[in-house]
N, C-alpha and C positions, 0 to 999 in steps of 0.2 A: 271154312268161310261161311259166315251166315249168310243169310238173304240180305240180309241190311246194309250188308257190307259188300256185296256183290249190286244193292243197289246205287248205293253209296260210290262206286267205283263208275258208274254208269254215270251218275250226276257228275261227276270230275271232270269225266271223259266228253261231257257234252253232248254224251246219247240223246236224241230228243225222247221228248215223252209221251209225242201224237206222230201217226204217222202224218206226212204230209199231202197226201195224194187224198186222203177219207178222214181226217182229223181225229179219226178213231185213237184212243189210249192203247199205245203200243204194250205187250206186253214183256217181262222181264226180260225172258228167251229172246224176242227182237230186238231189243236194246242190247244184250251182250251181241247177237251177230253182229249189230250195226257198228259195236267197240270192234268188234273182231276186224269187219270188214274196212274200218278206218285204219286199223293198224297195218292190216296189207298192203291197204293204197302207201301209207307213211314210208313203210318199208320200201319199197318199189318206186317211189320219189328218193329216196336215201342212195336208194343202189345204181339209181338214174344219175344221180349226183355223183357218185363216188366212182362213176364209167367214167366220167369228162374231169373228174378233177383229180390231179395228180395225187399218185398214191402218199399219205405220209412218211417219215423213214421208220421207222422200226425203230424197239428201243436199241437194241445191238446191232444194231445195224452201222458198219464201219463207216463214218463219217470221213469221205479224203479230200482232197484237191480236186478231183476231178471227176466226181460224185455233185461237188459243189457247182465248178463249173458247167456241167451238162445239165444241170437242172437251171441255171442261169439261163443257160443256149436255149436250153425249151422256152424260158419266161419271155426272154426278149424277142425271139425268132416267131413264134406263133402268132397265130392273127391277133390281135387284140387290141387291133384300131376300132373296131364296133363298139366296143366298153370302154376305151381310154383312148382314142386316137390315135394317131403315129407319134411318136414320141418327140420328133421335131416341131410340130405345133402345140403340143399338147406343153413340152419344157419351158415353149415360146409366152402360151398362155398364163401359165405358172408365173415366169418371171415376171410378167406385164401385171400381173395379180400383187407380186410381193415389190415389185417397184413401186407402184404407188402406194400401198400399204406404209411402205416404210419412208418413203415420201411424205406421205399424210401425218405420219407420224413425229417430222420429223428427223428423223435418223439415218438417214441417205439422201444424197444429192445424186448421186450415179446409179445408173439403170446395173442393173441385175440382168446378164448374159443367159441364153439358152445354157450354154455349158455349167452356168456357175451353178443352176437348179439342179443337174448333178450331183456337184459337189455338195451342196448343200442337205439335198437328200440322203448322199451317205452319209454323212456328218450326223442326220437324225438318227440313221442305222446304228452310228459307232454308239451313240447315247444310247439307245435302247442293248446295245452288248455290255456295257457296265451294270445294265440291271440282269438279264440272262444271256450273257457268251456261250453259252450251251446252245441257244435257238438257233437252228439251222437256217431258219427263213431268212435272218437277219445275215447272216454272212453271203447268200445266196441272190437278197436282192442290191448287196453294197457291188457285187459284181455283176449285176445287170442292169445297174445304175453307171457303175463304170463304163461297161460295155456300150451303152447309148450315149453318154457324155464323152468318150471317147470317141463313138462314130461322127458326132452333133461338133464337138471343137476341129476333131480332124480334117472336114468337109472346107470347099472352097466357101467364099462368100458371096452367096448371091443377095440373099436379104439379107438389109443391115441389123434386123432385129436378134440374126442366130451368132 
């Protein structure tokens, strides 16, 4: 690899060209640590990432029933009211969202249930299986969508909005 090309890799990478601290013109040597030392950081946000987010399956990795389900159980069961709410307001809002949409539109007179944004979301899941039935995710979230629109219908009625 020439220099050109090594400097070249450095411009890609968005090496600076002054240091910041003395404005002075970094030279070549600084710029690769400064590549180097950005790719570590990168790396180590990646591995940060890949602690907390569930592992993927593997290509051979035996897809069953109940492989399926337990990775369901983790989605719906873990906290994830800080990023998405609890799924009783959050289905609540949904609907309140696609009722008047479809209102506005037009094409419903009848409010859209907590349960039906369920339904309706696996319904988006099955559409997305006629493009790949292979993707795990999709079978995985139609049964943690079940799993919460079954908990959300099964409950007594306190508010008339669920």
């Amino acid at each position: 690899m020439t220099i050109y090309a090594i400097e070249d890799l450095c411009n890609l990478a968005g090496a600076p060209k002054t240091d910041n601290d003395s404005s002075r013109m970094m030279t070549l040597g600084e710029r690769v640590a400064w590549m180097l030392m950005e790719i570590r950081r990168l790396k180590e946000k990646v591995s940060a990432f890949k602690r907390n987010a569930p592992a993927p399956p593997l290509v051979n990795e035996s897809v069953t029933r109940q492989s399926i389900l337990e990775e369901a159980i983790r989605c719906v069961t873990k906290d994830r009211n800080s990023t998405h709410g609890n799924p009783e307001d959050n289905f609540a809002r949904i609907a309140d969202y696609w009722t008047t949409y479809l209102k506005t539109r037009g094409i419903a007179t009848n409010f859209i249930k907590t349960e039906d944004v369920a339904a309706l979301m696996i319904l988006m899941k099955v559409s997305r299986l006629a493009t790949s039935p292979e993707h795990r995710d999709h079978w995985i979230d139609i049964a943690g969508y079940a799993a919460c629109g079954g908990e959300i219908a099964c409950k007594p009625l306190t508010d008339p909005k669920l």
